[in-house]
C-alpha positions as CSV (number, residue, x, y, z in Angstrom):
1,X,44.5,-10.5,-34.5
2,X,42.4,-8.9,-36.7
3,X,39.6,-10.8,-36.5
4,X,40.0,-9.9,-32.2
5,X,39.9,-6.3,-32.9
6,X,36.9,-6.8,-35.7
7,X,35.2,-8.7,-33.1
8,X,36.0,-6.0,-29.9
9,X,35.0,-3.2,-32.6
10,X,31.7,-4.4,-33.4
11,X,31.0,-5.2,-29.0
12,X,31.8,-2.0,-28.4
13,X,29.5,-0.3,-30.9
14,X,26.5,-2.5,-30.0
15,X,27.0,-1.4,-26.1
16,X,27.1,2.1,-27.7
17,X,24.0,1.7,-29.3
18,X,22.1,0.3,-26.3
19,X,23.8,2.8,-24.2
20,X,22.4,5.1,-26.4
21,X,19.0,4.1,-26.9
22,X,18.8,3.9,-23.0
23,X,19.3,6.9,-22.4
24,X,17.2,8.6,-25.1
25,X,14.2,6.4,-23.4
26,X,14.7,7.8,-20.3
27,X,15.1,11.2,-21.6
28,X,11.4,10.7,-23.9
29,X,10.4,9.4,-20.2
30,X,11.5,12.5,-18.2
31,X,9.6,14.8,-20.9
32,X,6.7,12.6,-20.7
33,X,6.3,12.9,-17.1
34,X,6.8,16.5,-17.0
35,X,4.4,16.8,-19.6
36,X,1.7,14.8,-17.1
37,X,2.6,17.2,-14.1
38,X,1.8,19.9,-15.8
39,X,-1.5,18.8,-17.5
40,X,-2.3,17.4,-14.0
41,X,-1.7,21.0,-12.2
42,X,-4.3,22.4,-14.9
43,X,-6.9,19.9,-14.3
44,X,-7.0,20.4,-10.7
45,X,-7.0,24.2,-11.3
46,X,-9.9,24.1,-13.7
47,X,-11.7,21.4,-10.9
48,X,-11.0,23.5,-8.2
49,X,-12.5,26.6,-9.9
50,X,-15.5,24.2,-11.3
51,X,-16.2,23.6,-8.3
52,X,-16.6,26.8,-6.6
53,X,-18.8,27.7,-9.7
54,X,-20.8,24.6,-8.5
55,X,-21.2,26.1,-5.2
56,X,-22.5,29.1,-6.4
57,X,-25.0,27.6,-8.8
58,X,-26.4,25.9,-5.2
59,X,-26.0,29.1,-3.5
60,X,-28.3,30.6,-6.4
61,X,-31.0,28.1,-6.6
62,X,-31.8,28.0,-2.9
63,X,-32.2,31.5,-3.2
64,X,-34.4,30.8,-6.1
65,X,-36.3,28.4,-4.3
66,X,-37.1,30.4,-1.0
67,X,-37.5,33.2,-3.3
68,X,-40.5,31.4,-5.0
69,X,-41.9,30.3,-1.4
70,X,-41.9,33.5,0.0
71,X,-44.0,35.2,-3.2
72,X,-46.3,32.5,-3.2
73,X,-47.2,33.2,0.6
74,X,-47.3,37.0,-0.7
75,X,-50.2,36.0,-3.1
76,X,-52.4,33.9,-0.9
């Protein structure tokens, strides 16, 4: 009889502990994932407003460029 409840005891604790360990996984999981969403939101913020810098930078050396043709037609 005692050796039953021994037995039941020790069953119950190790379903404990998986149950447990399960769920602090999943909760490390959860964190993790919102911790990738967010980083991810930033990224694409910071790309987005790379690349309108980008576009500028283009913008700005095509001036550049007919700047240079039209002072060299100036000078001839």
């Amino acid at each position: 009889m005692k050796k039953t409840i021994l037995i039941s005891l020790i069953v119950v604790l190790v379903v404990a502990g998986i149950g447990y360990f399960l769920k602090q996984r999943q909760e490390e999981q959860q964190a993790a994932q919102k911790v990738y969403t967010e980083v991810k939101k930033g990224l694409l913020m910071i790309l987005e407003k790379y690349n309108k810098g980008v576009e500028k930078v283009e913008f700005l050396q095509q001036y550049e460029e007919a700047k240079h043709k039209i002072i060299k037609r100036e000078h001839k």
